[in-house]
C-alpha positions as CSV (number, residue, x, y, z in Angstrom):
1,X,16.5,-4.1,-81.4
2,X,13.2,-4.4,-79.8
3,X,11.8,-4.5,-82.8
4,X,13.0,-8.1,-83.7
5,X,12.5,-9.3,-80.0
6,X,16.4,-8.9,-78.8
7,X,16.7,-7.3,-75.2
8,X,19.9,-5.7,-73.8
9,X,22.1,-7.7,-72.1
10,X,23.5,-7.2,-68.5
11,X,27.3,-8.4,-68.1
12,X,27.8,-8.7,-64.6
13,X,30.7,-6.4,-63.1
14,X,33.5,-8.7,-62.7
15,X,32.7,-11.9,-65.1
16,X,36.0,-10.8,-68.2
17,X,34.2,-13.9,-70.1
18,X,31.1,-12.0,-70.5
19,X,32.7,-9.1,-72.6
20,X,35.4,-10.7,-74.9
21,X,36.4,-7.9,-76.8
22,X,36.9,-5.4,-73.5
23,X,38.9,-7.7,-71.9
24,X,40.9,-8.7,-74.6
25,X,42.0,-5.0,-75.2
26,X,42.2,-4.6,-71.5
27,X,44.9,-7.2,-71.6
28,X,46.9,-6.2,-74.4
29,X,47.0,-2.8,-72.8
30,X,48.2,-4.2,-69.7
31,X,50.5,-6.6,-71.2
32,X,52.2,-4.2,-74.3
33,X,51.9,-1.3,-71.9
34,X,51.0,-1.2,-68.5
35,X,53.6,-4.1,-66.8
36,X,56.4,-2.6,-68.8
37,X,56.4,0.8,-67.3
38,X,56.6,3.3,-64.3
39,X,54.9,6.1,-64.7
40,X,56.5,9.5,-62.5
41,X,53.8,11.9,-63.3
42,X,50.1,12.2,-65.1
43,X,51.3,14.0,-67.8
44,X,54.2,11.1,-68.2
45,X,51.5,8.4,-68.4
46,X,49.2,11.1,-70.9
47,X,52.1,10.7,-73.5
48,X,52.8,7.2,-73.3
49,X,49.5,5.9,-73.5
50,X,48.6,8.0,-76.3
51,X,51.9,6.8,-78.3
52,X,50.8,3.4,-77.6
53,X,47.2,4.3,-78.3
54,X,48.1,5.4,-82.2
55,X,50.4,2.5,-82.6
56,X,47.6,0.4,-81.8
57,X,45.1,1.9,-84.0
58,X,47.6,2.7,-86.8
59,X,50.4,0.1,-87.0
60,X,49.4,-3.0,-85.2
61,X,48.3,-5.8,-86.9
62,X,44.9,-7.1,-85.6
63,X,44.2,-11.0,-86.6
64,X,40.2,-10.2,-86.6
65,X,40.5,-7.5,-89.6
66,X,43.2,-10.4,-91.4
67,X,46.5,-9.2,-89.5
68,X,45.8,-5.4,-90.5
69,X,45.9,-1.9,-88.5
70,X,42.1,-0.3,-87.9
71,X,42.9,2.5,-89.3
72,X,45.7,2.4,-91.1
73,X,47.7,5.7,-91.1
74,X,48.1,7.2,-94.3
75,X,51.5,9.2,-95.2
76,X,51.2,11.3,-98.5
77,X,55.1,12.0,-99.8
78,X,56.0,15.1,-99.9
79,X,58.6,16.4,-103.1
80,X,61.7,18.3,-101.5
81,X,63.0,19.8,-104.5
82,X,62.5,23.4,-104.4
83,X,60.0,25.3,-106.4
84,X,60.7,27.7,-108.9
85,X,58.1,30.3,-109.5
Protein backbone atom coordinates (compact mmCIF):
# COMPACT_ATOMS: atom_id res chain seq x y z
CA UNK A 1 0.00 0.00 0.00
CA UNK A 2 2.62 2.45 0.68
CA UNK A 3 4.05 1.73 -2.19
CA UNK A 4 1.47 3.55 -4.38
CA UNK A 5 0.97 6.36 -1.82
CA UNK A 6 -2.36 4.95 0.05
CA UNK A 7 -2.19 5.28 3.95
CA UNK A 8 -4.45 3.31 6.35
CA UNK A 9 -7.52 4.70 7.22
CA UNK A 10 -8.79 5.42 10.86
CA UNK A 11 -12.74 4.85 11.27
CA UNK A 12 -13.67 6.52 14.24
CA UNK A 13 -15.34 4.23 17.03
CA UNK A 14 -18.86 4.96 16.75
CA UNK A 15 -19.41 6.56 13.10
CA UNK A 16 -21.56 2.87 11.32
CA UNK A 17 -21.18 5.12 7.92
CA UNK A 18 -17.57 4.84 8.03
CA UNK A 19 -17.47 0.93 7.77
CA UNK A 20 -20.41 -0.18 5.44
CA UNK A 21 -19.89 -3.65 5.13
CA UNK A 22 -19.43 -4.22 9.33
CA UNK A 23 -22.44 -2.61 9.89
CA UNK A 24 -24.41 -3.95 7.42
CA UNK A 25 -23.59 -7.55 8.76
CA UNK A 26 -24.02 -6.18 12.18
CA UNK A 27 -27.54 -5.46 11.26
CA UNK A 28 -28.56 -8.38 9.61
CA UNK A 29 -27.32 -10.30 12.54
CA UNK A 30 -29.29 -8.25 14.83
CA UNK A 31 -32.25 -8.12 12.72
CA UNK A 32 -32.41 -12.21 11.39
CA UNK A 33 -31.02 -13.21 14.76
CA UNK A 34 -30.48 -11.21 17.68
CA UNK A 35 -34.31 -9.35 18.14
CA UNK A 36 -35.88 -12.65 17.55
CA UNK A 37 -34.46 -14.57 20.43
CA UNK A 38 -33.77 -15.15 24.26
CA UNK A 39 -31.01 -16.76 24.93
CA UNK A 40 -31.08 -19.01 28.65
CA UNK A 41 -27.49 -20.03 28.63
CA UNK A 42 -23.96 -19.50 26.61
CA UNK A 43 -23.93 -22.61 25.30
CA UNK A 44 -27.83 -21.91 23.97
CA UNK A 45 -26.57 -18.75 22.16
CA UNK A 46 -23.17 -20.96 20.92
CA UNK A 47 -25.68 -23.17 18.89
CA UNK A 48 -27.85 -20.71 17.50
CA UNK A 49 -25.47 -18.36 16.26
CA UNK A 50 -23.49 -20.90 14.64
CA UNK A 51 -26.78 -22.34 12.82
CA UNK A 52 -27.39 -18.94 11.78
CA UNK A 53 -23.74 -18.44 10.98
CA UNK A 54 -23.73 -21.48 8.21
CA UNK A 55 -27.00 -20.47 6.94
CA UNK A 56 -25.56 -17.26 6.23
CA UNK A 57 -22.45 -18.37 4.65
CA UNK A 58 -24.05 -21.38 2.89
CA UNK A 59 -27.77 -20.73 1.93
CA UNK A 60 -28.35 -17.06 1.99
CA UNK A 61 -28.50 -15.24 -1.01
CA UNK A 62 -26.20 -12.16 -0.97
CA UNK A 63 -27.24 -9.31 -3.69
CA UNK A 64 -23.32 -8.17 -3.88
CA UNK A 65 -22.19 -11.81 -5.29
CA UNK A 66 -25.69 -11.55 -7.81
CA UNK A 67 -28.25 -13.13 -5.09
CA UNK A 68 -25.80 -16.15 -4.30
CA UNK A 69 -24.49 -17.95 -0.94
CA UNK A 70 -20.52 -17.15 -0.24
CA UNK A 71 -19.77 -20.34 -0.13
CA UNK A 72 -22.14 -22.32 -1.27
CA UNK A 73 -22.46 -25.77 0.49
CA UNK A 74 -21.76 -28.60 -1.56
CA UNK A 75 -23.87 -32.01 -0.97
CA UNK A 76 -22.35 -35.06 -2.87
CA UNK A 77 -25.35 -37.88 -3.16
CA UNK A 78 -24.69 -40.74 -1.68
CA UNK A 79 -26.17 -44.34 -3.54
CA UNK A 80 -28.16 -46.42 -0.78
CA UNK A 81 -28.44 -49.58 -2.48
CA UNK A 82 -26.40 -52.05 -0.91
CA UNK A 83 -23.07 -53.31 -2.12
CA UNK A 84 -22.40 -56.65 -3.07
CA UNK A 85 -18.83 -57.81 -2.80
Amino acid sequence: IAAVGATTAYIEPGSPWENGYCESFNGRFRDELLNGEIFYSLREAQILIEQWRRHYNTKRPHSALGYRPPAPETIIPMDHRPMMH
